[in-house]
C-alpha positions in Angstrom: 137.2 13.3 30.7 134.9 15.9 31.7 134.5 15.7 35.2 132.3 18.4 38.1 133.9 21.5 38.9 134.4 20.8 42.3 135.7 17.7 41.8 139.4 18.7 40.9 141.0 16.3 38.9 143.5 13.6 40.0 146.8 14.7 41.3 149.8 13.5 39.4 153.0 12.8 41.2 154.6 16.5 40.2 151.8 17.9 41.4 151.9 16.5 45.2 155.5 17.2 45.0 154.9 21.0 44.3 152.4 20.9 47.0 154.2 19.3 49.6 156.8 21.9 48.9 154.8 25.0 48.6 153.1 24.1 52.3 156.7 23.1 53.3 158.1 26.5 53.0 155.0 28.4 54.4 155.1 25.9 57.7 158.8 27.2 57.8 157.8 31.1 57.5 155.5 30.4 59.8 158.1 28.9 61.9 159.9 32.0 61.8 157.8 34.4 62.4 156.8 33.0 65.6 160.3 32.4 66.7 161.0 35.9 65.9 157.6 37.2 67.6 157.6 34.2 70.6 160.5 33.0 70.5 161.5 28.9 69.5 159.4 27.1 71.3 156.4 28.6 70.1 157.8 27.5 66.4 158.3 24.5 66.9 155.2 22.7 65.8 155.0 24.7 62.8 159.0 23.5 62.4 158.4 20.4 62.6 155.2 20.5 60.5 157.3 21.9 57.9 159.9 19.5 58.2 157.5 16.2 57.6 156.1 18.3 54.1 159.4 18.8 53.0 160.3 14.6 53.3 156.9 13.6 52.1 157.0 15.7 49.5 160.5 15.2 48.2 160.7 11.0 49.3 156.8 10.2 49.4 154.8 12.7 47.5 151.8 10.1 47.2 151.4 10.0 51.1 150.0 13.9 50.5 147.2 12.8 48.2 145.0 12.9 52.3 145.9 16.0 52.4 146.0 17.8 49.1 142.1 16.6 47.9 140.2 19.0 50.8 142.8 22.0 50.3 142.0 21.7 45.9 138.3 21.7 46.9 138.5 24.5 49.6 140.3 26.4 46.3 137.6 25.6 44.1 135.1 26.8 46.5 136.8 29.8 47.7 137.5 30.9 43.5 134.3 30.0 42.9 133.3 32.3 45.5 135.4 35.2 44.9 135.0 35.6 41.2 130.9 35.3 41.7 131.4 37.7 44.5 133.6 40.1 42.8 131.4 40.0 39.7 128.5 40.9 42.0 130.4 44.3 43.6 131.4 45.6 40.3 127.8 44.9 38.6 126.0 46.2 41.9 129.2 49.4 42.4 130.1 50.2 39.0 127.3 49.7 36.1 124.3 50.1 38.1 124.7 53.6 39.4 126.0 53.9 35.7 122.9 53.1 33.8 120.7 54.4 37.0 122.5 58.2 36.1 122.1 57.5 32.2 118.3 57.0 32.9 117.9 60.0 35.2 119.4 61.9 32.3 117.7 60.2 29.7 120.8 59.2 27.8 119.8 56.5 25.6 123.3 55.5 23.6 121.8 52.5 21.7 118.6 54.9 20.5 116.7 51.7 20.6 113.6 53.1 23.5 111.0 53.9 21.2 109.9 50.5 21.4 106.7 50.7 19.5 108.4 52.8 16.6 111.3 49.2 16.8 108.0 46.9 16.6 106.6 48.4 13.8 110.1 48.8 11.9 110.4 45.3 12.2 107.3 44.4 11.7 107.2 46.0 8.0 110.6 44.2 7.4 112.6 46.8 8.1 115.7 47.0 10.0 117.2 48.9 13.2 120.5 49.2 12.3 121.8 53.0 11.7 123.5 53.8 8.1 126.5 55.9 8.3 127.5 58.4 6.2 131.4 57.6 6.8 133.4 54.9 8.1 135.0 56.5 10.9 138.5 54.8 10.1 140.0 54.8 6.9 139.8 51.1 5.3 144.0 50.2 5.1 143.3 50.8 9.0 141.7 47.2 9.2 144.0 45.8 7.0 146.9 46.0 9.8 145.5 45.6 13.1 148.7 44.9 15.6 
């Protein structure tokens, strides 16, 4: 069953139960902080909000199914999001100014920007891999790698 990515697949019972509970809970803190901040009646929404997860979930977890298909796909959107937006700030923060400095020194660590001299190498039949004189490990080093 291979199904979209933002189509999340379907909830079993165990799952709207954990969900009903999880919501439960942060309904309740919720319910406290405002009764701490604004005193009860402020909190008593949120209360009773918290109170109605905590029966569906434990009696009814099913009835949640309404409510638990637009949270899964506002998760899937927001990690979607996230991760491509995170990817983005350490490409743009971190390797371009990186490989920007590299060039401005002329640091080449691959050796590969002769690229006619690579054509013609290739071209002949040759290859662009480097020989080494020495392994740089011994050989029982690979044997045992943990």
């Amino acid at each position: 069953m291979d199904l979209p990515f933002w189509k999340p697949p379907a909830p079993g019972p165990r799952d709207l139960r954990k969900f009903g509970l999880l919501f439960s809970v942060l309904a309740a803190l919720l319910a406290c902080y405002l009764t701490w901040r604004r005193g009860f009646p402020a909190a008593m929404a949120p209360a009773a909000v918290s109170a109605a997860l905590l029966l569906a979930g434990l009696a009814f977890p099913a009835g949640l199914k309404p409510l638990w298909w637009p949270w899964m796909i506002a998760a899937r959107v927001l990690g979607f999001v996230n991760s491509h937006l995170l990817l983005a700030v350490v490409f743009y923060l971190m390797f371009t100014p990186i490989g920007l400095l590299m060039r401005l020194f002329g640091r080449d660590p691959l050796g590969d920007r002769n690229f006619r001299r690579a054509r013609q190498i290739t071209r002949d039949g040759g290859s662009l891999w480097l020989l080494r004189e020495h392994t740089q490990l011994p050989q029982h080093h690979y044997e045992r790698q943990f």
